[in-house]
LOMAR-379523 format. One record per residue (C-alpha): x, y negated, z negated; residue in three letters. Coordinates in Angstrom, 3 decimals. Layout:
N
((X,Y,Z),ALA)
...
# end
This chain:
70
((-40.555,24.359,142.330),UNK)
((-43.912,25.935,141.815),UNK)
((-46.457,25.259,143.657),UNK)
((-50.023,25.873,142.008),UNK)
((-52.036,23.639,143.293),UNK)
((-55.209,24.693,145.056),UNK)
((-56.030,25.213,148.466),UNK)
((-58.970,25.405,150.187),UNK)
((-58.583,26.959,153.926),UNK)
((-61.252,27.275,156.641),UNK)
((-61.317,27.658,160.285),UNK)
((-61.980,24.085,162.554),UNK)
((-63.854,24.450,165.529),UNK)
((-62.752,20.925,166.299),UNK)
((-59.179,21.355,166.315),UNK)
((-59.371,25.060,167.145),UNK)
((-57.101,25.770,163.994),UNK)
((-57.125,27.119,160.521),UNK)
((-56.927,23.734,158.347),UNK)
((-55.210,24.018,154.815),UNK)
((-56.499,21.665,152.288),UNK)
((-54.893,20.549,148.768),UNK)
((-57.293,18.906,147.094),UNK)
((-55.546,17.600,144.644),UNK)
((-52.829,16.003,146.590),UNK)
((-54.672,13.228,148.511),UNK)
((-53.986,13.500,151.935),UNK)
((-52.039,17.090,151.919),UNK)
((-53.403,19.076,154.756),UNK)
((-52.120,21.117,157.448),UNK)
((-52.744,23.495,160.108),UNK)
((-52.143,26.814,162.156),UNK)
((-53.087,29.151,164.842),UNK)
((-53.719,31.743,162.189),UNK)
((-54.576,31.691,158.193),UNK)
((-50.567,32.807,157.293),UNK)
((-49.572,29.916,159.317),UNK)
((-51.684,27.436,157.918),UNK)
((-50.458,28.252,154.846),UNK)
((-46.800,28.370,155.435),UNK)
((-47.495,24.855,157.155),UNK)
((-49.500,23.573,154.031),UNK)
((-46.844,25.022,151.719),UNK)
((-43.743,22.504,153.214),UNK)
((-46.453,19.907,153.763),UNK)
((-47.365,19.976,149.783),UNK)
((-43.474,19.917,149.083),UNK)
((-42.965,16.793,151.058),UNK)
((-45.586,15.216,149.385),UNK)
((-44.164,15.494,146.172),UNK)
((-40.759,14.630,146.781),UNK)
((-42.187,11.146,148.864),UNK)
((-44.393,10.554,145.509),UNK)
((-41.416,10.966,143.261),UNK)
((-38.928,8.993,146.053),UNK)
((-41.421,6.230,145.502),UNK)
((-42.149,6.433,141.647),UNK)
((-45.357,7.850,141.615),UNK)
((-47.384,10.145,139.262),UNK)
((-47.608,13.637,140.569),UNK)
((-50.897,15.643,139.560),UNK)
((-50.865,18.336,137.236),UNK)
((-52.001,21.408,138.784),UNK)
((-55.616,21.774,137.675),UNK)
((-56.813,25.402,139.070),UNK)
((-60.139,26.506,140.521),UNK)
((-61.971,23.172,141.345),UNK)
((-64.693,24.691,142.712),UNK)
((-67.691,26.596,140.907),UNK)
((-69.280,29.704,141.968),UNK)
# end
């Protein structure tokens, strides 16, 4: 499966981590010592999410590209 959804990465002085966001996916987030690992994380992360939604019926979002304007 494709994944094209969105993600929105920064660095967290908090957790001392690169955080992955997926906006569109409520709740899909992960993290990593460096950006390629925050990303790999974020990638299984936003597969598990949509298998649980369709294991428990529910609608998936359609990928809807840049969500953020310049």
């Amino acid at each position: 499966m494709a994944l094209r959804y969105e993600i929105i990465l920064y660095w967290s002085n908090v957790d001392q981590a690169f955080i992955a966001e997926v906006p569109e996916l409520p709740g899909c987030a992960a993290n990593g010592s460096t950006y390629a690992e925050a990303i790999q994380n974020v990638e299984v992360i936003m597969q598990e999410w949509i298998e649980t939604a369709q294991a428990l019926g529910r609608s998936i979002p359609e990928p809807q590209g840049r969500l953020l304007s310049a």
